[in-house]
C-alpha positions as a Markdown table, in Angstrom:
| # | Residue | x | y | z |
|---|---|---|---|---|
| 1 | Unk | -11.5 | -23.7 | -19.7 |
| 2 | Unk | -9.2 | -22.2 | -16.8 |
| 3 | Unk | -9.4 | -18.9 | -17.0 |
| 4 | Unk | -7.6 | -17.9 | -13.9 |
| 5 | Unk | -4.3 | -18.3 | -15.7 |
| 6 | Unk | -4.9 | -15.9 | -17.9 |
| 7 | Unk | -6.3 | -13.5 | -15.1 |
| 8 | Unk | -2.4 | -14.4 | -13.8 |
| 9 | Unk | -1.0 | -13.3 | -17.1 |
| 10 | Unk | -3.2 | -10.0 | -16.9 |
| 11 | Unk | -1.8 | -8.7 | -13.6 |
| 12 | Unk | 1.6 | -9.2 | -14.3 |
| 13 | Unk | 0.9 | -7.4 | -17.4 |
| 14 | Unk | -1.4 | -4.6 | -16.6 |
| 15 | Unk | 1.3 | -2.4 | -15.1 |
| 16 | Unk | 3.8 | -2.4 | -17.5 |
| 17 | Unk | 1.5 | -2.5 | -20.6 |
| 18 | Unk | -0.3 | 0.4 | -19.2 |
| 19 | Unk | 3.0 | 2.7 | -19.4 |
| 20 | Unk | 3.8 | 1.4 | -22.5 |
| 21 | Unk | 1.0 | 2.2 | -24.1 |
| 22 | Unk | 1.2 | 6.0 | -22.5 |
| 23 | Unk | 4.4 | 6.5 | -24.2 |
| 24 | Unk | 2.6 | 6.4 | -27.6 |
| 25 | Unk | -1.1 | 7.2 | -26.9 |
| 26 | Unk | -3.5 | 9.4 | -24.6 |
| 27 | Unk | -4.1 | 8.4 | -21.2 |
| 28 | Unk | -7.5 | 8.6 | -22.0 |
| 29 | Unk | -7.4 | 6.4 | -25.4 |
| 30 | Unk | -5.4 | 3.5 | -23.4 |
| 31 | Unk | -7.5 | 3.7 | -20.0 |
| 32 | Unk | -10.4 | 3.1 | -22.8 |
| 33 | Unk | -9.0 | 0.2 | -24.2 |
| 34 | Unk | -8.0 | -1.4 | -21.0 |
| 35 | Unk | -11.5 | -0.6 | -19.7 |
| 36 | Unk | -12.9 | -2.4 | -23.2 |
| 37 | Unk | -10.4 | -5.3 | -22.6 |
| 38 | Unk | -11.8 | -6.1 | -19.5 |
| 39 | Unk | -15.7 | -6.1 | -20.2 |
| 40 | Unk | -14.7 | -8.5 | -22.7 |
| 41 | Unk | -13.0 | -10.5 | -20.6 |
| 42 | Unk | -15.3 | -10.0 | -17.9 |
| 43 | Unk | -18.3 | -11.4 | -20.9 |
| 44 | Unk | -16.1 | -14.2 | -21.4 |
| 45 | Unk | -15.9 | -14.9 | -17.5 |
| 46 | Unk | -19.7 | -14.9 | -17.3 |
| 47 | Unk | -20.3 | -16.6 | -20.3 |
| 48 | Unk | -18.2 | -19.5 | -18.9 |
| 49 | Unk | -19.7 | -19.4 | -15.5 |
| 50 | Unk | -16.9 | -18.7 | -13.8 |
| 51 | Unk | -17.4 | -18.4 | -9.7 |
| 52 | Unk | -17.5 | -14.8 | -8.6 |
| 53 | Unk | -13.8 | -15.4 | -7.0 |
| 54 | Unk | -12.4 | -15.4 | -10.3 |
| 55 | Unk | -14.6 | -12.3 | -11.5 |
| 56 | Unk | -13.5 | -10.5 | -8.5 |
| 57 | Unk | -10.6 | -9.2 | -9.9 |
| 58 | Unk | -11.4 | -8.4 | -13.5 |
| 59 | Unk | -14.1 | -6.4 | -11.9 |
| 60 | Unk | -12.1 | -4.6 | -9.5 |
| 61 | Unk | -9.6 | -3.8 | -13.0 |
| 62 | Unk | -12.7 | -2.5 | -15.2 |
| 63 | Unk | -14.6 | -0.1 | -12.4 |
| 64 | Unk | -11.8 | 1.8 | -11.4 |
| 65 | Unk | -10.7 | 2.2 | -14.9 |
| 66 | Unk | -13.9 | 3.4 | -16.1 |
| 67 | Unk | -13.3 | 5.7 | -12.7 |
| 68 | Unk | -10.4 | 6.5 | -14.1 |
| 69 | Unk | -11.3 | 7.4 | -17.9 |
| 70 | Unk | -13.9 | 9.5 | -16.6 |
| 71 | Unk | -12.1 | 11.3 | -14.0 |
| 72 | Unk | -8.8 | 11.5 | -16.2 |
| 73 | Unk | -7.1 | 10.1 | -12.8 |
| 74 | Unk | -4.1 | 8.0 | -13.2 |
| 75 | Unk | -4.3 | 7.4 | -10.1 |
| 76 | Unk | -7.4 | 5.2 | -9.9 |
| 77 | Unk | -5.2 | 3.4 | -12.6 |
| 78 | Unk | -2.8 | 2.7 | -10.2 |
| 79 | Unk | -4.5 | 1.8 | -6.8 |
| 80 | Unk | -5.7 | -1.1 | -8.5 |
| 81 | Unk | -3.0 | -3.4 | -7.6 |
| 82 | Unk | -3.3 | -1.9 | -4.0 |
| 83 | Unk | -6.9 | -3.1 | -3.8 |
| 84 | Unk | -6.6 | -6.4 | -4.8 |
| 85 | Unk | -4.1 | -7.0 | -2.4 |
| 86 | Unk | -6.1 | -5.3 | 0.0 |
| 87 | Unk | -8.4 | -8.0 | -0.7 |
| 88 | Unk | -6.1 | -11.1 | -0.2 |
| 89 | Unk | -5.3 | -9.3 | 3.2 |
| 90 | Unk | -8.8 | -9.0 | 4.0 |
| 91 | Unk | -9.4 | -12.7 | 2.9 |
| 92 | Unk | -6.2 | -14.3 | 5.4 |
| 93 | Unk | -7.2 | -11.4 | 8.2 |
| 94 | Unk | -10.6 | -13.5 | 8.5 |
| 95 | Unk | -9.2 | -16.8 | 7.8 |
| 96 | Unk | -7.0 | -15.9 | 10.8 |
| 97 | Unk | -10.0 | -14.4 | 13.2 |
| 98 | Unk | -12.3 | -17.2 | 12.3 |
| 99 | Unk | -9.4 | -19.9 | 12.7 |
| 100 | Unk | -10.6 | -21.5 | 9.3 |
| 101 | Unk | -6.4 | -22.6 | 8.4 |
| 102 | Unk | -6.6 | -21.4 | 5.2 |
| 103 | Unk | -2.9 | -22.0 | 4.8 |
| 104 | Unk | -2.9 | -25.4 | 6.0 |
| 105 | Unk | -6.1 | -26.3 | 3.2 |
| 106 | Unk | -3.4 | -24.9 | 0.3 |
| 107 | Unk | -0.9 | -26.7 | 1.3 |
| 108 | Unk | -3.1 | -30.1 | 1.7 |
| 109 | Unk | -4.0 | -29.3 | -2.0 |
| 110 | Unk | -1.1 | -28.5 | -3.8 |
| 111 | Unk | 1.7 | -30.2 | -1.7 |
| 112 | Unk | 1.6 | -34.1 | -2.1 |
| 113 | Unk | 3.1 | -35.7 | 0.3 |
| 114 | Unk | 1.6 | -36.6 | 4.1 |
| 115 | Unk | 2.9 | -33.4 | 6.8 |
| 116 | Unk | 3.6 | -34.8 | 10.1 |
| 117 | Unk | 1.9 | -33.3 | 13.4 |
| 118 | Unk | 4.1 | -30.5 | 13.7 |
| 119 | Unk | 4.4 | -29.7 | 10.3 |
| 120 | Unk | 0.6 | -29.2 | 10.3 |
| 121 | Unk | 0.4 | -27.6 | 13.9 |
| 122 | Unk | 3.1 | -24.6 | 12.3 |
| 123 | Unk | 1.0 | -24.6 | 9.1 |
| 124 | Unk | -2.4 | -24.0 | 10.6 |
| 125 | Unk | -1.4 | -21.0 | 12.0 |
| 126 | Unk | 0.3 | -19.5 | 8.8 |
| 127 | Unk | -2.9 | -17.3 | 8.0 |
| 128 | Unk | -1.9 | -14.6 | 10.7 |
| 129 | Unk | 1.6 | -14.5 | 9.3 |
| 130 | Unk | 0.5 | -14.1 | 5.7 |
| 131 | Unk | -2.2 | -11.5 | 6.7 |
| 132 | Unk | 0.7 | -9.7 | 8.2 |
| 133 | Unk | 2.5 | -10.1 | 4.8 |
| 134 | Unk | -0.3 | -8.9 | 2.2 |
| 135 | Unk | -1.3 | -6.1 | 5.2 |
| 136 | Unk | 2.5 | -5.0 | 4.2 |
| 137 | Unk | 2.3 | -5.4 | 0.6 |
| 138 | Unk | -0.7 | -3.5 | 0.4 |
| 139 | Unk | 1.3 | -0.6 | 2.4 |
| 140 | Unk | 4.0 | -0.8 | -0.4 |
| 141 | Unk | 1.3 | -0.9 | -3.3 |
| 142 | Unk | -0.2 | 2.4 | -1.6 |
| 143 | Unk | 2.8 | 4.5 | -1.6 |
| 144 | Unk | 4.4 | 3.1 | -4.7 |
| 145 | Unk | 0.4 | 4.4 | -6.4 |
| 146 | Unk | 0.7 | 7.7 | -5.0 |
| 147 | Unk | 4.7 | 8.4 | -4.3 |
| 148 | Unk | 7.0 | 6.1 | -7.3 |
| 149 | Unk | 7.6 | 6.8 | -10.7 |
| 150 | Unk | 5.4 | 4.9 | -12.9 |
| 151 | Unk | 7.9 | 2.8 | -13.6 |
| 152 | Unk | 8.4 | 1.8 | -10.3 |
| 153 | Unk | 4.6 | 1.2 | -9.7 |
| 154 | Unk | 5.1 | -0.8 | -12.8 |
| 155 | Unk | 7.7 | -3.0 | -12.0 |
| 156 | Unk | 6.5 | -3.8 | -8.6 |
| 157 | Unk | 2.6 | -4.1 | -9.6 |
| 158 | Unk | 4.4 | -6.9 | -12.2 |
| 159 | Unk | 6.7 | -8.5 | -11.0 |
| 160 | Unk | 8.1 | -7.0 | -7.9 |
| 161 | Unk | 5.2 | -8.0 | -5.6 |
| 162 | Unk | 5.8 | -11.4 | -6.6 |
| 163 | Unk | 9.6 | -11.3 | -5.6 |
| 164 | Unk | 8.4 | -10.2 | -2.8 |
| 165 | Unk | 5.8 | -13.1 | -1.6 |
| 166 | Unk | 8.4 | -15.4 | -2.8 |
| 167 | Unk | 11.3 | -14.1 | -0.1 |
| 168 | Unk | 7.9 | -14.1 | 2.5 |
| 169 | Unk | 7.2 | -17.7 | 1.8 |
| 170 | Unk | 11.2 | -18.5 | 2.3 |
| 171 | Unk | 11.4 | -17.0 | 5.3 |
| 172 | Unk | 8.2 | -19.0 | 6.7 |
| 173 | Unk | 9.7 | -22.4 | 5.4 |
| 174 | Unk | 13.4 | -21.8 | 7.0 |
| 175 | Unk | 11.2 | -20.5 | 10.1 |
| 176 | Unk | 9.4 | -23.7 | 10.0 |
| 177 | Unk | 12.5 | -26.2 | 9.5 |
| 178 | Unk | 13.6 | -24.3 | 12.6 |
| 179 | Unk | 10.4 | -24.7 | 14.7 |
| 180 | Unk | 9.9 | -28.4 | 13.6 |
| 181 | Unk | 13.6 | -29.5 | 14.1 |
| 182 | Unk | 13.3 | -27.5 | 18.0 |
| 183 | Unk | 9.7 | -29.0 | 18.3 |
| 184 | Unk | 11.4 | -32.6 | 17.3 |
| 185 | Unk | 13.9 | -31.9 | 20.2 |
């Protein structure tokens, strides 16, 4: 069973749910049934032995908001996303320091086709540049928590981050077209 898809489904959800569900119901009733939602899911994780990468997250979602039900703190609500990309910058910060080419493994994965020597050379090095990018997303999540609207934080916990990786990840491929092509020169 892959679960992680639906953990996908669950962050692009969370935010905008969350709000939702404040319109018509007590911040304390909904941080409850968020908090429920995730033990179960978390069960369900556990149950299917699912490696402790994959629980990371849902753990992350159900202790801050049992934090947050008990402190009445929308705010631990909202540093969620903020964390978890605080821990994707963590994880590329030491794939950078300990020169593991993190990057360069995901790309040998998921893209099919053989890279030439300079196309791996500029690849293998992409885990300070995306450290850099999650170091500023986490930024953005941190003032959007404690400075947006909720809707704001909403749309950019959902969907707006992932705009946001997306124009990252361009600018890294015209980059490298540009340093291959000079490298080829």
């Amino acid at each position: 069973m892959n679960l992680s898809k639906i953990s996908i489904v669950i962050s692009i959800l969370f935010a905008p749910s969350f709000i939702l569900l404040l319109r018509y119901f007590d911040f304390k009733n909904v941080t409850l049934l968020y908090a429920l939602f995730m033990f179960a899911y978390l069960v369900v994780l556990i149950f299917y032995k699912q490696e402790l990468k994959t629980i990371f997250a849902p753990i992350i979602y159900f202790t801050f908001l049992i934090l947050a039900y008990i402190l009445s703190s929308m705010e631990f609500v909202k540093i969620i996303p903020a964390l978890i990309s605080a821990i994707f910058f963590l994880l590329f910060l030491m794939a950078y320091i300990q020169k593991k080419k993190l990057i360069l493994s995901f790309t040998k994965k998921f893209y099919k086709k053989k890279l030439g020597e300079e196309e791996e050379r500029y690849i293998a090095h992409g885990d300070g540049y995306w450290a850099v990018v999650t170091f500023i997303n986490t930024l953005i999540q941190l003032v959007l928590a404690f400075y947006a609207s909720d809707s704001l934080w909403a749309f950019y916990s959902s969907v707006g981050w992932y705009i946001y990786f997306f124009i990252a990840l361009f600018f890294q491929i015209i980059y490298g077209k540009f340093y291959i092509t000079k490298a080829n020169q």
